[in-house]
C-alpha positions in Angstrom: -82.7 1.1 -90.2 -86.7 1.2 -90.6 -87.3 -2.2 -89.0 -90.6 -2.4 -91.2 -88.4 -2.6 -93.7 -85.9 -4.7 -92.2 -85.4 -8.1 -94.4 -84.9 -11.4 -92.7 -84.0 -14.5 -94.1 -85.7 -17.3 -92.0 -83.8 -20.0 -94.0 -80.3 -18.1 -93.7 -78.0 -21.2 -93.6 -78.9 -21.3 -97.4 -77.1 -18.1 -98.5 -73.8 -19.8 -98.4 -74.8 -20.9 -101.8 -73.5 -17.0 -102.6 -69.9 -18.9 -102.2 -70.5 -20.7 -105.4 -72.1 -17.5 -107.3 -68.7 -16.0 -106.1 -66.3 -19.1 -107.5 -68.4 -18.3 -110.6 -67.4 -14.5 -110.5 -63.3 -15.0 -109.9 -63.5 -18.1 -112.4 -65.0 -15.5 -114.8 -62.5 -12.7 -113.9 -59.6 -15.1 -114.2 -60.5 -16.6 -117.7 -61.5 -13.2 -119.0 -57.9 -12.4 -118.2 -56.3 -14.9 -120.5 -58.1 -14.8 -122.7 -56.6 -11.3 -122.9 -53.6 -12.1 -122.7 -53.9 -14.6 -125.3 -54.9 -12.1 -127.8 -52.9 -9.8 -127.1 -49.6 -13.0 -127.6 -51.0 -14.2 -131.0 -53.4 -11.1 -133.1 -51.7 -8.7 -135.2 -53.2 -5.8 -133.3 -53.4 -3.5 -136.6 -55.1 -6.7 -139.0 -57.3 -6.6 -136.1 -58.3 -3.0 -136.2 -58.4 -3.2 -140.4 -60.9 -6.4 -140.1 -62.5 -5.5 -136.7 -63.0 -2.3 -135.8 -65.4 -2.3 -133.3 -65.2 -4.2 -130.0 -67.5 -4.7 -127.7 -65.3 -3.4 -125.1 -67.7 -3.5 -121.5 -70.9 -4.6 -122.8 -68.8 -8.2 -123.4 -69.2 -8.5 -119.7 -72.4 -7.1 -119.0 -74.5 -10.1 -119.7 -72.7 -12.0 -117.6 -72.6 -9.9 -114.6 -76.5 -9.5 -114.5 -76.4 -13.3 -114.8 -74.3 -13.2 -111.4 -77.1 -10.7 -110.0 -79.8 -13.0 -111.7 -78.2 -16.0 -109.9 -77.4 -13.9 -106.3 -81.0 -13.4 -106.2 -82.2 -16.6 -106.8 -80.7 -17.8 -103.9 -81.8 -15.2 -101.8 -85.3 -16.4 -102.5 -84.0 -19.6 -101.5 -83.2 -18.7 -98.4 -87.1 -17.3 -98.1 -86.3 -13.3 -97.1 -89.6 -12.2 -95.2 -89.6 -8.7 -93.4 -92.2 -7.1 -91.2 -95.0 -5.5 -92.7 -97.6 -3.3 -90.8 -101.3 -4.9 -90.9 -105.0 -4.0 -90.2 -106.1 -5.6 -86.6 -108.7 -8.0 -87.7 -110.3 -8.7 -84.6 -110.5 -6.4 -81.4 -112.1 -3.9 -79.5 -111.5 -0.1 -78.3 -113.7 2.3 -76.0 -113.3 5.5 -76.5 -113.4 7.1 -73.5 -114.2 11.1 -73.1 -114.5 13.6 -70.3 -117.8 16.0 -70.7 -116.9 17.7 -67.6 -118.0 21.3 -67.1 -114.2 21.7 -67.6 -114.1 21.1 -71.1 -115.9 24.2 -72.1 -112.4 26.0 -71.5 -111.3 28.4 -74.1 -107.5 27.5 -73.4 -107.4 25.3 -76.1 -109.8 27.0 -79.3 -112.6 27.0 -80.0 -113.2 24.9 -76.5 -111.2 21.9 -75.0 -114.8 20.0 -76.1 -114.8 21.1 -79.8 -111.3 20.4 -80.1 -111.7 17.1 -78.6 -114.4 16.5 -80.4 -112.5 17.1 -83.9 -109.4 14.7 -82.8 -111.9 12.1 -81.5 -113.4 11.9 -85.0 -110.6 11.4 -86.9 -109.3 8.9 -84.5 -112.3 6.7 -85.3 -111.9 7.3 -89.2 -108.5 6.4 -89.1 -109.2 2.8 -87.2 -109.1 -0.4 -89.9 -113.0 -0.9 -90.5 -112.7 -4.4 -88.9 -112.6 -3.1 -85.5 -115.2 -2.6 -82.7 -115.2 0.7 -81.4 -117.4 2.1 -78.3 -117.9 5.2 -76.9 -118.1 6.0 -73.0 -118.8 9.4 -71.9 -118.6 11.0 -68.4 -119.2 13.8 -66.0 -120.4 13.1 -62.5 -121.5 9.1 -63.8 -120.7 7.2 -66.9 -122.8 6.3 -69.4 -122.2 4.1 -72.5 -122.8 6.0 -75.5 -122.2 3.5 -78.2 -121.6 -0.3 -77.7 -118.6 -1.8 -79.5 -119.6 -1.6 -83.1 -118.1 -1.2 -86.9 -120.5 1.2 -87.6 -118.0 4.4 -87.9 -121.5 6.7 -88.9 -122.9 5.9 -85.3 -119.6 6.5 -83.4 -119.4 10.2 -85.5 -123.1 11.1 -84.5 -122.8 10.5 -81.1 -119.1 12.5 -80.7 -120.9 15.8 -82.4 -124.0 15.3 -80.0 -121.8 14.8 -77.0 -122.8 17.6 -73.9 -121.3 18.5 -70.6 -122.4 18.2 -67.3 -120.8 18.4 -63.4 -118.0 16.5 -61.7 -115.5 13.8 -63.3 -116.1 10.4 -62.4 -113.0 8.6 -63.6 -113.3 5.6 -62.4 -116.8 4.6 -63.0 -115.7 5.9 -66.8 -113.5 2.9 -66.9 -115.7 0.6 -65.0 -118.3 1.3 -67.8 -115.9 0.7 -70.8 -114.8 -2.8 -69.4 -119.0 -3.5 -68.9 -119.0 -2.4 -72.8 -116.1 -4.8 -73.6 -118.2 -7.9 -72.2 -120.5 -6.5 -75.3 -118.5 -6.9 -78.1 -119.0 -9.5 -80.3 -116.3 -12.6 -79.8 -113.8 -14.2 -82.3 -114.0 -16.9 -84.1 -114.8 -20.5 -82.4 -115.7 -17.3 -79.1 -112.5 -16.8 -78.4 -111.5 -13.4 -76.6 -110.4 -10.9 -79.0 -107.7 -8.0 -77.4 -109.5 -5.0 -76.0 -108.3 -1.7 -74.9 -109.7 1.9 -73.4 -108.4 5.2 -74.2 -109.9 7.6 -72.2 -109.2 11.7 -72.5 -109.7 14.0 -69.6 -108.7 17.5 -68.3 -108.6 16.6 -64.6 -109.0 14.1 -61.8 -111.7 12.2 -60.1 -114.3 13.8 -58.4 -116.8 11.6 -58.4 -117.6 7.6 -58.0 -115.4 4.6 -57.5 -111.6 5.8 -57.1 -109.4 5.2 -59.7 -107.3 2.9 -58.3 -110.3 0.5 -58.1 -111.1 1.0 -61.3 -107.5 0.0 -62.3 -107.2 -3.0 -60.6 -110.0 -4.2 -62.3 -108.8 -3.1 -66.1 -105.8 -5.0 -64.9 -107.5 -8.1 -63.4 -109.6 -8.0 -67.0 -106.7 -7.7 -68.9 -107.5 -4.3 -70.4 -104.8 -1.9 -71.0 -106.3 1.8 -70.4 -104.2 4.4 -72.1 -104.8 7.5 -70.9 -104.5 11.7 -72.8 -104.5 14.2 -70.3 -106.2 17.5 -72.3 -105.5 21.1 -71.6 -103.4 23.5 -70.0 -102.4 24.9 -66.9 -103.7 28.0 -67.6 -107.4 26.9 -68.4 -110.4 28.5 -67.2 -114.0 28.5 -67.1 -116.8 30.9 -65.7 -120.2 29.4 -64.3 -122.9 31.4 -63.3 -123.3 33.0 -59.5 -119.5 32.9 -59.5 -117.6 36.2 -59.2 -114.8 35.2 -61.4 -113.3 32.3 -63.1 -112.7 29.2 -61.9 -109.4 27.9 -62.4 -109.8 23.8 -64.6 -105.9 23.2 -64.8 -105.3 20.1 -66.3 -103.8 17.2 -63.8 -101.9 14.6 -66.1 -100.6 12.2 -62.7 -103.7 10.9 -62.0 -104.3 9.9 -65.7 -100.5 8.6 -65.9 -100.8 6.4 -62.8 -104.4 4.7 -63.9 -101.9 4.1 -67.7 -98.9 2.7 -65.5 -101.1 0.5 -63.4 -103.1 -0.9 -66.5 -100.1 -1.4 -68.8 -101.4 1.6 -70.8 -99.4 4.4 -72.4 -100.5 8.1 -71.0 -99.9 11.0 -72.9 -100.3 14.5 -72.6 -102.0 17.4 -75.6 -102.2 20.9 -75.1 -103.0 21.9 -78.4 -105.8 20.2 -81.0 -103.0 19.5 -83.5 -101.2 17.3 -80.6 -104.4 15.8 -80.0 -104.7 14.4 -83.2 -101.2 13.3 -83.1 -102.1 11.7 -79.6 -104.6 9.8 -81.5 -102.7 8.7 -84.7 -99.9 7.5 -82.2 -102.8 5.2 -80.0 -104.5 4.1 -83.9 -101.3 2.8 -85.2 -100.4 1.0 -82.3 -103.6 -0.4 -81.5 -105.1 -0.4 -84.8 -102.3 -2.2 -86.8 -100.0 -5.0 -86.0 -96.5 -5.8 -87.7 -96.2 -9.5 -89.0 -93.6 -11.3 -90.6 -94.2 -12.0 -94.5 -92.5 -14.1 -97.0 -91.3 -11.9 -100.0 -89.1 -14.4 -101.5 -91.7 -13.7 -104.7 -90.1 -10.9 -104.7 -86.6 -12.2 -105.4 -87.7 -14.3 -107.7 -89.7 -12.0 -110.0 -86.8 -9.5 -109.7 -84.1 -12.0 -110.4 -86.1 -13.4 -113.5 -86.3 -10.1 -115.0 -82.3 -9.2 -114.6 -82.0 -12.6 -116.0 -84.2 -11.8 -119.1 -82.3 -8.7 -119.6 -78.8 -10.6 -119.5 -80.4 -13.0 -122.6 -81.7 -9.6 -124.2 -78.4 -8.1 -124.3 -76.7 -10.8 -125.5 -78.6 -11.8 -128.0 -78.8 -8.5 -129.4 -74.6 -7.8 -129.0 -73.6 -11.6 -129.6 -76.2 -13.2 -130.9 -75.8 -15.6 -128.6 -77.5 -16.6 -124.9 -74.9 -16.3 -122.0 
């Protein structure tokens, strides 16, 4: 079962009030019974047919089985049913993280591992709830904060389409500068801390700046989960000038998996732009959203009103008469 649409009843002691709707159901059944019987003992079966042709035959009962339902749902509202609903994160923070190394012009994944990050990273920021600051680190040989934590979605798309590359991969300092771009963002209410988190997207490993495991012990310490997308293939290339043939830019996801273990971060891997953007989607909906427990016993209600109008409908119309 979808546990979003799991129900709960957070007063559940009060459903044993469904033993009395049941009484009401066999005491129904019973009498409905002899009064059969009684008929049949005491009518003259063919005066009856002469004087009343017609009988109501199943609809006699109909009125007073949706007054059952009516009555089975009012005391499931009682019990107040809630079930978890998924909801917009009000208040928190994500850096963006993205490698521009010279490695991301390779053509293993089209047009370029950039463009197609690019693309992914885009519609990872549309599909954020608005209330959320997003930042955006990039980084090659240093790190440099491109955007600070912000709501403004138009800034964060600029800056992705302008993004270019440059030597070396600096991990580390990449996550060094997100946490310094955390400290930016604007607090909660009454200042408290709102939740943070990095998701950062390379095609290799550290070749420059702090070491990653420094870098991860102080995401940790900060209380920053960093999950991490390693981007490519193991068959990408790239050709730089003055070299006599290609340089091989495989992609290297147990460095990236390691820095998402020792964070409490999720790593995940994307060889193709489609499973980039699934990537993506995946990290939004889980950091984006949150699933809270909400009372629908409304929802009863208004549901067991309406049978309950239909069972006086019907029997007015067939008996002239309310059940």
């Amino acid at each position: 079962m979808n546990p979003v649409l799991a129900i709960t009843f957070t007063q559940s002691e009060r459903l044993w009030l469904l033993v009395g709707v049941a009484a009401l159901a066999v005491s129904y059944v019973v009498m409905a019974k002899r009064r059969s019987k009684y008929a049949v003992r005491f009518t003259n079966l063919a005066l009856l047919d002469t004087v009343a042709p017609k009988r109501p035959g199943y609809r006699r009962h109909l009125p007073a089985v949706l007054l059952l339902l009516a009555l089975s749902g009012m005391v499931g509202a009682f019990a107040k049913p809630a079930r978890n609903e998924r909801v917009p994160q009000e208040r928190a923070t994500v850096i963006l993280a993205m490698d521009v190394s010279l490695s991301m012009q390779a053509t293993d994944v089209a047009p370029t591992r950039l463009e197609a990050a690019q693309a992914a990273a885009k519609e990872f920021v549309k599909l954020l709830p608005p209330r959320l600051n997003v930042g955006l680190v990039t980084f090659s040989g240093t790190a440099v904060v491109k955007v600070a934590p912000t709501q403004d979605r138009e800034v964060l798309l600029a800056a992705i389409d302008q993004l270019r590359l440059s030597e070396r991969t600096a991990i580390g300092e990449a996550i060094f500068a997100s946490l310094d771009a955390i400290k930016t963002a604007p607090p909660g209410p009454d200042g408290e801390e709102v939740p943070a988190r990095i998701v950062l997207m390379s095609d290799g490993e550290t070749t420059s700046g702090r070491p990653d495991a420094q870098a991860s012990a102080a995401a940790k310490k900060a209380q920053v989960p960093v999950s991490t997308i390693s981007f490519g293939t193991p068959e990408g290339v790239i050709y730089l000038p003055g070299e006599e043939g290609p340089i091989s830019v495989a992609v290297n996801p147990e460095a990236l998996t390691k820095i998402a273990n020792d964070t409490g971060g999720t790593a995940f891997s994307a060889a193709t732009q489609d499973e980039l953007k699934a990537v993506y989607k995946d990290i939004g909906s889980s950091i984006g959203y949150t699933t809270e427990l909400r009372d629908i016993s409304g929802t009863f209600v208004g549901a067991s009103l309406l049978v309950l109008f239909a069972s006086a409908v019907m029997s007015q119309l067939w008996f002239s008469r309310l059940p």
